[in-house]
N, C-alpha and C positions, 0 to 999 in steps of 0.2 A: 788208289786210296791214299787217305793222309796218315802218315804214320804212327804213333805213340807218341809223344812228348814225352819220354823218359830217358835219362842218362842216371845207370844205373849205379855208376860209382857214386851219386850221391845219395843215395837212397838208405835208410836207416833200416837196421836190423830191428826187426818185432817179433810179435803173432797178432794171429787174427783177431786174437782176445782181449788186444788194446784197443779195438774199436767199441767195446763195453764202456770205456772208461769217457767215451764220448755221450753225452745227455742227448746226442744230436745222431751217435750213431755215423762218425767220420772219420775215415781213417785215411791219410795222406803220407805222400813220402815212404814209404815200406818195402824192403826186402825181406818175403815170408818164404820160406821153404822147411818142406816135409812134414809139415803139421797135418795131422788124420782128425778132422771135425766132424761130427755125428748129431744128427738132431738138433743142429743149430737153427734157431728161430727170430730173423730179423725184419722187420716191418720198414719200410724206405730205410736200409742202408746206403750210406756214400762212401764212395772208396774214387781215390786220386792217386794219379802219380805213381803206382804201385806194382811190383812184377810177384806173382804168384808161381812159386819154382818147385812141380812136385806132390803138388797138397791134392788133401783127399778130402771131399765135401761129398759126406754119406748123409741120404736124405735130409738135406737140408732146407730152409724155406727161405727164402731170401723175394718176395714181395717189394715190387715197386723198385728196385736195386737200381743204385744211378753210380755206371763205370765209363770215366773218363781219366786216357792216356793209364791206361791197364794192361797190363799182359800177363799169362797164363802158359806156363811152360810144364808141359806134362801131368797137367793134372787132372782131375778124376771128378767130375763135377754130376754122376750118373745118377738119372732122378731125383732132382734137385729143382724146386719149383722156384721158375725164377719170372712166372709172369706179369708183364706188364715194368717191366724192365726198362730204362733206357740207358744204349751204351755207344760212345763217342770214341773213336779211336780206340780201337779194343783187339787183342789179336789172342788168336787162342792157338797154339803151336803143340801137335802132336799130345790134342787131351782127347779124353773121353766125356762125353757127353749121351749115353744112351739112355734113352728116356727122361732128358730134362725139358721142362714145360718152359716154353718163351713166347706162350701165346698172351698175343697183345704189347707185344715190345716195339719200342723203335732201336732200330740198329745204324748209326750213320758211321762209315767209315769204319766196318768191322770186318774181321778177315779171321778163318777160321782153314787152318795148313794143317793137311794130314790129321786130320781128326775122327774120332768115329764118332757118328751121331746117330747112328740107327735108334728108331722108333723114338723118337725126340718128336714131340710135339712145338708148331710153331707156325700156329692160324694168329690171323685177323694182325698181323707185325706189317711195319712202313719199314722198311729197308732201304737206304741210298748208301751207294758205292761200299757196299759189302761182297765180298770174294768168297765162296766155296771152292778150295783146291786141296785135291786130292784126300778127296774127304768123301766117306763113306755113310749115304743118308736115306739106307734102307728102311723101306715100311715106315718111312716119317711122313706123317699127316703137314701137309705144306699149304691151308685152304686158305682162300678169300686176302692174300696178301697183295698188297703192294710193292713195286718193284720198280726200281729208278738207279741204272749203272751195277744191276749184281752182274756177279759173272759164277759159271759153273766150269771147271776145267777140272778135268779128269775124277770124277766121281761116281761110287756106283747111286745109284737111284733106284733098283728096280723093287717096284712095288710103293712107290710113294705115292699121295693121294695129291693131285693138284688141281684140283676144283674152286674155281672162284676166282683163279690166281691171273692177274694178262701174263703171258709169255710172249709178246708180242717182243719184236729183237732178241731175244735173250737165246744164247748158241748152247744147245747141249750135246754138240755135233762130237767133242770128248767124252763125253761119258757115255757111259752103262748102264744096262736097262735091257731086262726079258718083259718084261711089264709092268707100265703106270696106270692111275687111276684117273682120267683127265677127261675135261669137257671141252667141246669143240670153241668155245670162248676161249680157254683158258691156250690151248692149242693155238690159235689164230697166231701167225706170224713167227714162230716160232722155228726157229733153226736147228735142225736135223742132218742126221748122214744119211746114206741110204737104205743102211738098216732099219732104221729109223723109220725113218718114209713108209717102209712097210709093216711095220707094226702099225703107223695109225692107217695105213689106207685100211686091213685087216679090222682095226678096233673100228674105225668109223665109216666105213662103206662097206666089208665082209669083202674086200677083195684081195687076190693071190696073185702075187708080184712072181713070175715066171724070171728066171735070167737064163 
């Protein structure tokens, strides 16, 4: 994936409350850190240029949000509706995310490291060259997605719904998983370990892999 365009020693100290002062609702250039926002309510916010270091975005609504060359470094972003979203070189680096909505987003060239996402909704999103690694994305509802160059490495999964979704090429031969919720579509071509292998023969034939 392509990486952030930000160098961060130029980047001007704010808060997130200088994007108020925008008619347009555009905040570029910024280094934010530690700020605790609650119940903030933004309708097509733009954010550029920007590393987020730390911050806490409690139920927040952030609709239609357009993040390009952003990064997000520890922070706390847990149900937080952010659907229909789109985000361009975006890296979320050891945050939390659990139960944030990103259904109907597009994600191109995003990358989400050591994060926790459990019960994160995130249907009906067009994903190209997006990385899940080492990212925890249980009981996330993942339906009816498109998928073009994601990658899963080392994550847990078990209990996520992925109906609708192709997994065709896509290797979750690193990850983890006692049990997904998936349809034999969504299955088709999909790369497995041998553990694996035996859960779906189990889930979609009822059969008992002996060793």
């Amino acid at each position: 994936m392509i990486q952030p365009k930000i160098v961060e020693d130029y980047l001007e100290k704010g808060s997130f409350f200088d994007i108020y002062e925008e008619e347009d609702f555009y905040l570029t250039n910024r280094l934010l850190k530690g700020e605790f926002l609650e119940d903030q309510e933004i309708r097509h916010p733009m954010i550029e240029k920007t590393i987020f270091d730390h911050m806490t975005f409690s139920n927040c609504q952030f609709e239609k949000i357009e993040l390009t060359d952003v990064i997000f470094k520890g922070c706390d972003l847990s149900n937080c509706t952010l659907d229909e979203a789109s985000l361009y070189r975006v890296e979320f680096r050891n945050c939390k995310l659990v139960g944030t909505n990103l259904d109907q987003s597009y994600l191109n060239n995003v990358e989400f490291n050591n994060c926790l996402m459990d019960m994160s909704v995130l249907n009906r999103m067009n994903l190209k060259n997006v990385n899940f690694i080492n990212t925890s994305l249980k009981d996330v509802s993942f339906n009816e997605n498109k998928l073009k160059k994601t990658i899963f490495d080392n994550c847990e999964l078990n209990k996520m719904n992925l109906l609708g979704t192709e997994l065709k090429g896509i290797d979750f031969s690193s990850c983890r998983f006692e049990s997904i919720d998936i349809d034999e579509f969504s299955a088709k071509g999909l790369k497995v370990n041998s553990d694996q292998a035996n859960f779906f023969a189990r889930y979609f034939l009822g059969l008992v892999i002996k060793y």
